[in-house]
C-alpha positions as a printed Julia matrix, in Angstrom:
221×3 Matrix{Float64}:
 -10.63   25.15   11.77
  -7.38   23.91   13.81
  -9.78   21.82   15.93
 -10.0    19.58   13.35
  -7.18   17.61   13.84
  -8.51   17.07   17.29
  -9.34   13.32   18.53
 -12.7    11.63   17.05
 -14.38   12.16   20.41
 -14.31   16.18   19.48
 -14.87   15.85   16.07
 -18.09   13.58   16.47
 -18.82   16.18   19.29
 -18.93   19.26   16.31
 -19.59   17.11   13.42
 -21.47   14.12   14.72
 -24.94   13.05   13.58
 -26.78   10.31   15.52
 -28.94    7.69   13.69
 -31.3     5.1    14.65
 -32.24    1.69   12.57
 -34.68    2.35    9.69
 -33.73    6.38    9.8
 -33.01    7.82    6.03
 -30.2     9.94    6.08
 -30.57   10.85    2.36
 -32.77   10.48   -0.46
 -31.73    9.56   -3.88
 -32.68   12.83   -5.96
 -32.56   15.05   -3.41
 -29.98   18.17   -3.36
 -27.24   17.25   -0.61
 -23.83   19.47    0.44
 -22.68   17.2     3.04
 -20.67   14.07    2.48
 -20.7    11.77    5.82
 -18.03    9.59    7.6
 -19.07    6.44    9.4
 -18.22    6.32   12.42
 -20.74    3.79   14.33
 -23.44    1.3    12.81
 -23.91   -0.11    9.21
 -25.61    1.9     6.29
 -27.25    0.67    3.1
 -27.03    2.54   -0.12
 -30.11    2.15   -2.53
 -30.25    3.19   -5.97
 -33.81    2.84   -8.05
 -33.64    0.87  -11.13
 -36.56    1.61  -12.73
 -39.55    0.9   -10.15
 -37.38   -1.24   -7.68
 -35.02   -0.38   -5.41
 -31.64   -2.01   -5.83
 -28.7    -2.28   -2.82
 -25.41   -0.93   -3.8
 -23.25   -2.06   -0.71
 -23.78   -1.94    3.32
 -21.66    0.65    4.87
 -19.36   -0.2     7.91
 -17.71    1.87   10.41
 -14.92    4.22    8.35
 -16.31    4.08    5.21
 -17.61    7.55    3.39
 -20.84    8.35    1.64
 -22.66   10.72    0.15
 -19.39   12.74   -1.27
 -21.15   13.35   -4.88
 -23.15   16.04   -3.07
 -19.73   18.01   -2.64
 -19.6    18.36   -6.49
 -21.88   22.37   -6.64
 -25.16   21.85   -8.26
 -25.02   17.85   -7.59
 -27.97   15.59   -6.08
 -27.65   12.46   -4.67
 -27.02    9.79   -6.41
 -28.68    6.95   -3.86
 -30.99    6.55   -0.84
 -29.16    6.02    2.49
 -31.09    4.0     5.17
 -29.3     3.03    8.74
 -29.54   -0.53    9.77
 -28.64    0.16   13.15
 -28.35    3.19   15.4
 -24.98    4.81   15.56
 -23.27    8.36   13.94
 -21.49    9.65   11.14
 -19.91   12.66   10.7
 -21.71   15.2     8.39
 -18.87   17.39    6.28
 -19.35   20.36    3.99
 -17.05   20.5     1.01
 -14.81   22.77    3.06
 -14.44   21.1     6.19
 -14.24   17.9     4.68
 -10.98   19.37    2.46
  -9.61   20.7     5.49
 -10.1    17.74    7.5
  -8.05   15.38    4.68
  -5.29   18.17    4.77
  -4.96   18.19    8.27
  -5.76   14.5     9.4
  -2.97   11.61    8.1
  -5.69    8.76    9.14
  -8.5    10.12    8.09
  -7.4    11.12    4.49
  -5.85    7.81    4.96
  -8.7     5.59    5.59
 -10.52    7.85    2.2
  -7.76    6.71    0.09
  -8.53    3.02    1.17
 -11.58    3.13    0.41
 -11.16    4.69   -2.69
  -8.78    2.0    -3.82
 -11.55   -0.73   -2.68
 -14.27    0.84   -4.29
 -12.21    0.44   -7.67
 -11.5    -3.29   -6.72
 -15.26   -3.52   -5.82
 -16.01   -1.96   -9.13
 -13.64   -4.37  -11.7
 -15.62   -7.64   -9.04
 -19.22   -5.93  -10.23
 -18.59   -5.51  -13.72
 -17.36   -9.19  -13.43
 -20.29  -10.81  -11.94
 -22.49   -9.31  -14.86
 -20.49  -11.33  -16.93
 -21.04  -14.56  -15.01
 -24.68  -15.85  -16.09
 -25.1   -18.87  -13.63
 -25.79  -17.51  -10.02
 -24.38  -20.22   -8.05
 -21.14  -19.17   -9.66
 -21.73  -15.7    -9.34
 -21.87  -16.34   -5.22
 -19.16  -18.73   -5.08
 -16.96  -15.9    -7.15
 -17.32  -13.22   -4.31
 -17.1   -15.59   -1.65
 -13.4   -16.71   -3.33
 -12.41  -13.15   -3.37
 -13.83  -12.14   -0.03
 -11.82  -15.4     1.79
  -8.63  -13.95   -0.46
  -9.15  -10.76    0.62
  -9.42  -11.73    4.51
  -6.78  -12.88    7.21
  -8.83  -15.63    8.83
  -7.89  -18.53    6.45
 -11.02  -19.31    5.25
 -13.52  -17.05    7.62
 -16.07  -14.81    5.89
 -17.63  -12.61    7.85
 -20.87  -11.52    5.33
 -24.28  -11.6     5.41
 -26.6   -12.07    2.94
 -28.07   -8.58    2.04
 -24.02   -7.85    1.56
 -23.23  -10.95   -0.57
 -26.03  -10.01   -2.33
 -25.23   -6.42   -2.92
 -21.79   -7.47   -3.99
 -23.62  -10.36   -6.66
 -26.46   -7.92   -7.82
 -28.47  -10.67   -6.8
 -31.72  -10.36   -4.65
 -31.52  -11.58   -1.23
 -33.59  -14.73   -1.04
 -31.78  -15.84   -4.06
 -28.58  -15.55   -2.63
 -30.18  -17.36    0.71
 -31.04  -20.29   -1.48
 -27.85  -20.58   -3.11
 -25.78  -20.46   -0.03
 -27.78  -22.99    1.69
 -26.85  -25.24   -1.65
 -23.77  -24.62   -0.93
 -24.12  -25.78    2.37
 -25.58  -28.96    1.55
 -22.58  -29.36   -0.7
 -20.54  -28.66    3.02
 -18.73  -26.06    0.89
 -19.26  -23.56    3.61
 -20.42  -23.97    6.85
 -22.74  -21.3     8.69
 -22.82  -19.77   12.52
 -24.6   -16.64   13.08
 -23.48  -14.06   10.48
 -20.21  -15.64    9.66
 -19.78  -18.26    6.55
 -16.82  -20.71    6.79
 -15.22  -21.84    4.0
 -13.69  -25.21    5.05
 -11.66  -26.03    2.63
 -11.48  -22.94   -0.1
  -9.25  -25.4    -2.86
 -12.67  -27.3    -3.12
 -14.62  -23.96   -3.68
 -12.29  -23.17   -6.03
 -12.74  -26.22   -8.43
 -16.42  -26.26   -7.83
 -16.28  -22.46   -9.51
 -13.89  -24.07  -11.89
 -16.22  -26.99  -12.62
 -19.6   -24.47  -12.6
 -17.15  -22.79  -15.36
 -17.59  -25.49  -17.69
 -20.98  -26.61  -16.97
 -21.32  -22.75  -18.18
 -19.76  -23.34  -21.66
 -21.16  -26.68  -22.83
 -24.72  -25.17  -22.02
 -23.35  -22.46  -24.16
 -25.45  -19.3   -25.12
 -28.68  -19.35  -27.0
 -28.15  -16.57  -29.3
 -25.17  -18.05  -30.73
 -27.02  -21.34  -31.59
 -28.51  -21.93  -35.1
């Protein structure tokens, strides 16, 4: 297995598996033994709820998926469906420990993204606690601009935002073009510009309070 330390071009060549847009890689239920490195193209994860199908996130280029099927006796735990063509590398459990042990960037890039899934996680379980929805979209955009090194430049669209809200995707279309309106963000192409992020910040602020004097119906007599 010393060839894995090799360059991506001859990993991809041993390990690469080539997708095209509206391929399923995986299906949520099914037995699995490979976990898969992005490498080209964008991914979504989908996870039933019940009878509807729910987007976890949209995979980019270095991210990993599918590593619960390295756990023996696992299935998977979502539905992966390409939004583009590209390739991923397919790991067993064994060349996938090897590969950390022997590659510095790639056990590198696993450790970042194991640290952002945990920051991802804490922003989730706070957006269930936010019951307005124009705050919940104004909250993630905040932390996506503070997160980013263009100023105010977000480069999201909306089936991410809304993956990152739990929100469906027309709602979060309506509530970002309210936001426009508002010329709290400005729009061109896939990217959303956040002029001026102080004023998004006391609009979430504001939204905040609006929140609390409407109050919560259970606790009202």
């Amino acid at each position: 297995m010393e060839d894995l330390i090799a360059p991506d071009a001859r990993l991809i060549e041993r390990f690469g598996r080539r997708f095209v847009a509206g391929e399923i890689l995986f299906r949520e239920g099914e037995p699995g033994s490979e976990a898969f490195l992005l490498h080209e193209g964008r991914i979504r994860l989908l996870k039933r709820v019940r009878t509807v199908e729910r987007s976890l996130v949209v995979l980019k280029p270095g991210d990993l998926f599918g590593e619960s099927a390295l756990v023996p006796g696992s299935t998977r735990s979502s539905t992966a469906v390409a939004l583009s063509e590209g390739v991923a590398l397919a790991l067993a459990e064994s060349t996938f420990r090897t590969l950390l042990q022997n590659n510095a960037a790639i056990a590198s890039r696993v450790l970042q993204q194991l640290v952002r899934r945990l920051r991802e996680l804490e922003d989730q379980i706070e957006f269930t606690m936010i019951r307005d929805t124009q705050s919940k979209v104004v909250s993630a955009l905040l932390k996506l601009a503070a997160g980013g090194a263009g100023g105010g430049a977000v480069v999201v669209t909306p089936l991410e935002l809304s993956s990152r809200v739990g929100l469906d995707v027309d709602t979060v279309k309506r509530t970002v073009q309210q936001l426009r309106d508002g010329e709290y963000v400005r729009i061109a192409d896939e990217k959303l510009e956040i002029p001026d992020v102080e004023a998004l910040r006391k609009l979430y602020g504001l939204l905040g309070v609006k929140d609390e004097l409407r109050g919560n119906p259970d606790d009202q007599a």
